[in-house]
N, C-alpha and C positions, 0 to 999 in steps of 0.2 A: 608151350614152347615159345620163348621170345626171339622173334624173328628180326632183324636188324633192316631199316629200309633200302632198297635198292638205292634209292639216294634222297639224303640227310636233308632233313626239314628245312627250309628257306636257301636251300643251295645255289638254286637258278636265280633266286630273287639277289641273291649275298653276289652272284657273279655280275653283274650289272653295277653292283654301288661304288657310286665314285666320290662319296662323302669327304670330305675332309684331305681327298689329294690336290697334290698345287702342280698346276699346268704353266708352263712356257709356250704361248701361239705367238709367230711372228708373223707379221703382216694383220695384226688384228685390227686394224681403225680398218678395214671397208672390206664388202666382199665376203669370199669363204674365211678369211682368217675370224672376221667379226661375227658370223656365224654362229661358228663353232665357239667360239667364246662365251659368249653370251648361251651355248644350248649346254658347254659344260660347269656354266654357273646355278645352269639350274637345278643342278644334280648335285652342288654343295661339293663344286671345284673354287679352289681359291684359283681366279684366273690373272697371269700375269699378261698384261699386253704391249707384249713386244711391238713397236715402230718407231718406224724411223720420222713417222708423222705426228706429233701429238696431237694437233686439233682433231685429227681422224681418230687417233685412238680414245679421244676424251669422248668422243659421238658414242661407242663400244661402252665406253667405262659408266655413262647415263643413262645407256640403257640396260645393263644389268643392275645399277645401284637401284632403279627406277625398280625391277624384280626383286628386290632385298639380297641382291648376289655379292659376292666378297668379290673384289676386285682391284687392280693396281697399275697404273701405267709404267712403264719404263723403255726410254729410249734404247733406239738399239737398230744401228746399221749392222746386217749381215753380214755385210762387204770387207768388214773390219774383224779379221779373227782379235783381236785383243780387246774390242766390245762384243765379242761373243762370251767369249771367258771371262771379263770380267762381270757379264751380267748373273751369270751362272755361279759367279763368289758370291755374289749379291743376293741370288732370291735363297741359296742352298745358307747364308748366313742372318737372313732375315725370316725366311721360313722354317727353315729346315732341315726342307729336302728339295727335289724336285720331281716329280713322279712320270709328269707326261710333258714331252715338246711336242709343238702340232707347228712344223715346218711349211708357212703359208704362204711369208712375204716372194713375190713374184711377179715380174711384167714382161711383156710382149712386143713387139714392134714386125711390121707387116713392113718386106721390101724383096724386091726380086732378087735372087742370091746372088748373080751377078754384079748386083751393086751395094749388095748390103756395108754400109758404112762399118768401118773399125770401132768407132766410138759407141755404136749401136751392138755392135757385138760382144765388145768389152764387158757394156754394163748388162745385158742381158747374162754371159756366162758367170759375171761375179754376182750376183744379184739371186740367179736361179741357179748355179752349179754351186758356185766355192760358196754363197750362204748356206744352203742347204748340209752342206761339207763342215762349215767352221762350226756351224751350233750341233751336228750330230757331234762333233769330236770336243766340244765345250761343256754340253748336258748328258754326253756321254759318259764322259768321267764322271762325273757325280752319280747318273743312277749305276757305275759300275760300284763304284765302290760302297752304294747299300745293296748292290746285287741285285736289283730291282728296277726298272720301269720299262715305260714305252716310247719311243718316237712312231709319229708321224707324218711322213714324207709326202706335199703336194706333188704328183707325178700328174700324167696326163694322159690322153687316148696318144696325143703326140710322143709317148714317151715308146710307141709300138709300130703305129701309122703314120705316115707322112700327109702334107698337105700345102697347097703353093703358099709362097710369102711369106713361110713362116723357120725359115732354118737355122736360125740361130735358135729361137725357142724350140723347135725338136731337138737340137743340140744339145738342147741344157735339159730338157724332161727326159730326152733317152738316160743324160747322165745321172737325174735323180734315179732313174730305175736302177743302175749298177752301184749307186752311193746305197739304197739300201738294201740290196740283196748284198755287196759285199761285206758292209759293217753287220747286217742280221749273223751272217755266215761264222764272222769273228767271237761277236760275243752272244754263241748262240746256247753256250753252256756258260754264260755267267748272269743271266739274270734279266739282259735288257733286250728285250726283242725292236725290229726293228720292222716296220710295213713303211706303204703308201695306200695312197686314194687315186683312182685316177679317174677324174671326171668328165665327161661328156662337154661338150660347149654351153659355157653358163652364162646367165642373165648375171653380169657381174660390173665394178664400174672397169677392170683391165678389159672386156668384152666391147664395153661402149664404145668404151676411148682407141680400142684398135679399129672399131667396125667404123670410125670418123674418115680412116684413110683411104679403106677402101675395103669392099663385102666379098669379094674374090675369096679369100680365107676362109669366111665364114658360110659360103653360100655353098663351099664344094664340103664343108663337114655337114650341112643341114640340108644337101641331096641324097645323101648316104645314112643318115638318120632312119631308125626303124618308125620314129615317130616325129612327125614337125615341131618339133616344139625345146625349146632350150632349159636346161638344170636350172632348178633354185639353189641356192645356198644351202640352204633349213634342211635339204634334201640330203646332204651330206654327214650332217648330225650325229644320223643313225648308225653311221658307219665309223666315225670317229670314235662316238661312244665303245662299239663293239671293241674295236684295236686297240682303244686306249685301257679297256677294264680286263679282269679276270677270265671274261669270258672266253678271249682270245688267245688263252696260256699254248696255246698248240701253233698261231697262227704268228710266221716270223720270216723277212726275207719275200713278202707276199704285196703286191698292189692288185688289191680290192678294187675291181674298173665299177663305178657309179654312172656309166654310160652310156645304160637306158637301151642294149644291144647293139651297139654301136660299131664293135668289134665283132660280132658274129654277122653283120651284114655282108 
């Protein structure tokens, strides 16, 4: 009696491979964008790296060539829907396709809400709401119409939790939270699923450069911590991986918290 396996030779292994798909990470020159970049080159992603920085993203782009990784820089302010779209002409006519965006680029600024300046708030909402917004609806159209990919959305523990000095940036993460539970919801029978990450308080340079102002922010998320100690990058990897592959065909509309219990404290 030839009996068929519960499940097919190399399936688990086959749902992990990200051989030969091309990624869009923005905010890739520092940080989690750079990260992930460089963890999905090693997995034989063609990585494009989105910023608005280049000497940052050329740091990114030496250190994958330096691993024999395929890699590419391209400018690209978020803030700008017509450099969002047009970059997504670009890599979908020079590569391809596009398979995964990993929605990274983001900053912060620490000010009591009472005083929080307009100019401060401007750029934090276009920067961290409407970027997040103009590339999901830029590299959206493209994996809609091979029916296929993944984004994903940097959210936050702030996108759940509140914490002082920081409202404009809860502002903008609570809004990634609803950018992509609503766009997962839309095209959730056509092909392109839609998550987030949401990370614990990282060793990152947005972290540094906020902690300069002042530690009030950071000292009231790291008394509430199940553990003293602040995310790595490299630590996010794991989970980028999962959302961006096969693995995840079931998981959509979801942010995955990387936050060490953060929220169950």
């Amino acid at each position: 009696m030839n009996e068929k396996d519960i499940i097919p030779q190399n399936y688990v292994k086959n749902l992990f491979d990200l051989t030969d798909r091309v990624a869009v990470i923005t905010g890739a020159g520092s940080g989690l964008g750079a990260a992930i970049s460089v963890g999905f080159s090693q997995l034989g992603v063609t990585t494009i790296l989105a910023d608005v920085d280049k000497l940052a993203a050329e740091k990114t782009y030496r250190s994958i060539k330096r691993q024999n990784g395929k890699a590419f820089i391209s400018h690209l302010d978020v803030t700008s829907r017509e450099e969002c779209f047009r970059l997504a002409d670009e890599v979908v006519k020079d590569y391809g396709k596009v398979d995964i965006l990993v929605n990274s680029a983001g900053s912060a600024f620490r000010c009591p809400a009472e005083d929080f300046p307009e100019d401060k708030l401007d750029y934090i909402l276009n920067l961290n709401l409407k970027g997040t917004y103009f590339c999901c609806q830029a590299f959206g159209k493209k994996m809609l119409q091979r029916k296929k990919g993944s984004i994903i959305n940097m959210a936050s523990i702030g996108s759940f939790n509140a914490y002082p000095l920081a409202s404009a940036y809860l502002a903008s993460k609570g809004g990634v939270l609803q950018i992509t539970r609503s766009f997962a919801l839309e095209w959730r029978t056509r092909g392109v699923r839609v998550n987030g990450i949401g990370p614990t308080l990282m060793e990152s340079p947005l972290t540094a450069k906020a902690a300069k102002s002042t530690s009030e922010t950071a000292d009231f998320i790291k008394a509430r911590m199940l553990r003293p100690r602040l995310g790595l990058p490299e630590e996010l990897i794991g989970t980028a991986v999962f959302l961006a592959s096969d693995a995840s065909q079931l998981v959509t509309g979801e942010i995955v918290m990387c936050d060490d219990g953060y929220l169950k404290a």
